[in-house]
N, C-alpha and C positions, 0 to 999 in steps of 0.2 A: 662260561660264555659260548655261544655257540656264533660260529663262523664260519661266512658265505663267499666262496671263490668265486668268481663271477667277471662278464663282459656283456658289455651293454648289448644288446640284438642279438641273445643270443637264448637256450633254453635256459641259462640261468636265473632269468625273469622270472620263470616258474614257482623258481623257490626262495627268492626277494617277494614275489606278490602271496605267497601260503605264509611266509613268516609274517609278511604285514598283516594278513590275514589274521593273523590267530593273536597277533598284538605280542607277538615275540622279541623280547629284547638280543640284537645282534649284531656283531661286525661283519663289516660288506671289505672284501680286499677283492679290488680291482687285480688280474689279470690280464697282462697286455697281450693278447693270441696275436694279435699284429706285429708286436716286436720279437716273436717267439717264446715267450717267458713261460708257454706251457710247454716249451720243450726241456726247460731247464732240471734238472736232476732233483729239486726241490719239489716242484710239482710235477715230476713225472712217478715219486712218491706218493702223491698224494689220489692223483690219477693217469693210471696206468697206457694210457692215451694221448694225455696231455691236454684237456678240454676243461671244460667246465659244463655246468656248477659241478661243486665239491662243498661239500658242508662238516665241518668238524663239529661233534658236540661232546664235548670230556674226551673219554678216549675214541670213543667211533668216528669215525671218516667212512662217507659214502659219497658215492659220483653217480652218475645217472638221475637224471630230475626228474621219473615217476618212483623212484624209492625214495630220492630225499622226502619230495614230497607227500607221500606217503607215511614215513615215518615220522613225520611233524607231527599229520593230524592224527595219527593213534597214539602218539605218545603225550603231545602238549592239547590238542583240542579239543576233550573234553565231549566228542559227539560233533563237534563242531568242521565242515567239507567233511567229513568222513563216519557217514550214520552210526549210531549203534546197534541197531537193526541189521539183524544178520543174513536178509532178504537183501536190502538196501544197500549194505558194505561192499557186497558180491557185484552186483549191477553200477556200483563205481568200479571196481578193479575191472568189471567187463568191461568198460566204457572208455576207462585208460589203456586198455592193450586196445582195444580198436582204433582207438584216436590217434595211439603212438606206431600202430604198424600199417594199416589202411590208409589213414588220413596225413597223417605226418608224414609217411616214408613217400611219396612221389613229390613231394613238396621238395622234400632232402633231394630227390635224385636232380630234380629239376634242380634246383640251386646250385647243387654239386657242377652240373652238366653246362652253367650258364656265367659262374666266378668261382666258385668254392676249389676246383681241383685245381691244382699247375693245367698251364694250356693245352701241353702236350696230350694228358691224360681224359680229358673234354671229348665225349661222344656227342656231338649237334644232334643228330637224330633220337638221342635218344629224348630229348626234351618233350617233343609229340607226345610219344606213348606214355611219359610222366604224367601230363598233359590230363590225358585220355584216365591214365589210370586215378587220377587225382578228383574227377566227375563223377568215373564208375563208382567210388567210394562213397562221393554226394548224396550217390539216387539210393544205396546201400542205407546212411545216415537219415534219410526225406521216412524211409519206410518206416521209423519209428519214431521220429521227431516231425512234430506238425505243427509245430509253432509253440510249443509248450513254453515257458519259462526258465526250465531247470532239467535237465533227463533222467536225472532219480530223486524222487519224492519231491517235496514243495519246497525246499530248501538248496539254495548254492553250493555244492561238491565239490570235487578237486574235477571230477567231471566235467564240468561247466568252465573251473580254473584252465584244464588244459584244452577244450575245444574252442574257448573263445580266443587262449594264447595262437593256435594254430591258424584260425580261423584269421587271425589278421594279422598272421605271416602270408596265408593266402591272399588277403587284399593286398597285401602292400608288393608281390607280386603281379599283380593284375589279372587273380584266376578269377572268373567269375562264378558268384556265388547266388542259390535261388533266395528270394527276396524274404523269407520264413527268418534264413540263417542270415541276412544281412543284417536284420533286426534286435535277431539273439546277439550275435556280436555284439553291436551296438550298446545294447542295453548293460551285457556284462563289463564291459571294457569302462563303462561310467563308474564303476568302482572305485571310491575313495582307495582302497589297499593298494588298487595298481598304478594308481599315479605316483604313491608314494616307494611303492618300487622303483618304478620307472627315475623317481628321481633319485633314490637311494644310490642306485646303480648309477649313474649319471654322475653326482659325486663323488663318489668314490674313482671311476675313472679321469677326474677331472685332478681330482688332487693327487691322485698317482698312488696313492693303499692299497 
């Protein structure tokens, strides 16, 4: 049985919506980061941080949600988010380290910088230049995507998985986005898999697992 540590709004979506994704059977155990419980000796086993996701499958345990998610779709998906095309495989892993260190990181630092740290530790200034730097990355992203559907080959990737998850972590900050990528969100986020994430995770913090 493969099992998903996890907290709602969090990157752990990622790999509740590739599990849904690929029609994986799994248990969702809720993580309360609120009440501390990723500090606790149990999961500071499991990740060495104390975060989430964290996915057990047999004996493997991994943390960080572009390798869980990565290792789903080469192991269980069958070609499926993750090409077999070995042009195409590449051009996803490129597209995840972009998403996750361009795209993603001013997002983090903004957040960080706005509730995420203790008060004390909070730079106000630095939110601008997150800001700033979070655009720069946009017009970076504008140069290769023009409104296409998907950013490698004609099929939905983890690609797509992870720039629409980011993508409306931006909106729900209030970054503004050019109307091509308001679209693309839009479109991907209507995914049956991610609602069923979305509620996955939802129950499971509800009932306390």
């Amino acid at each position: 049985m493969i099992t998903l540590y996890s907290f709602p709004h969090s990157r752990s979506l990622r790999a509740a919506w590739t599990l849904e994704e690929l029609g994986l059977d799994y248990d969702c155990r809720h993580v309360a980061l609120d009440k501390g419980e990723g500090q606790t000796p149990e999961h500071l086993a499991r990740h060495p941080d104390g975060k989430v996701p964290v996915l057990e499958d047999g004996e493997l345990t991994l943390f960080e949600s572009s390798a869980i998610c990565r290792y789903l779709a080469e192991q269980y998906g069958e070609g499926k988010l993750l090409p077999t095309n070995a042009a195409e495989r590449v051009q996803v892993d490129q597209w995840l380290s972009f998403i996750v260190t361009e795209i993603e990181q001013p997002l983090w630092t903004h957040a960080k910088h706005k509730f995420a740290l203790p008060e004390d530790k909070r730079v106000p200034a630095i939110v601008q230049t997150a800001m700033w730097e979070f655009q720069r990355a946009l017009c970076a992203l504008e140069r290769r995507f023009q409104g296409q559907e998907t950013l490698v080959g004609r099929t939905f990737t983890l690609a797509d998985l992870f720039l629409t998850h980011t993508l409306s972590w931006a909106i729900s900050m209030k970054h503004r986005l050019p109307e091509p990528l308001v679209a693309y969100q839009k479109r991907h986020a209507q995914r049956p898999a991610l609602a069923k994430a979305v509620a996955r995770e939802k129950q499971a913090a509800e009932s306390g697992i």
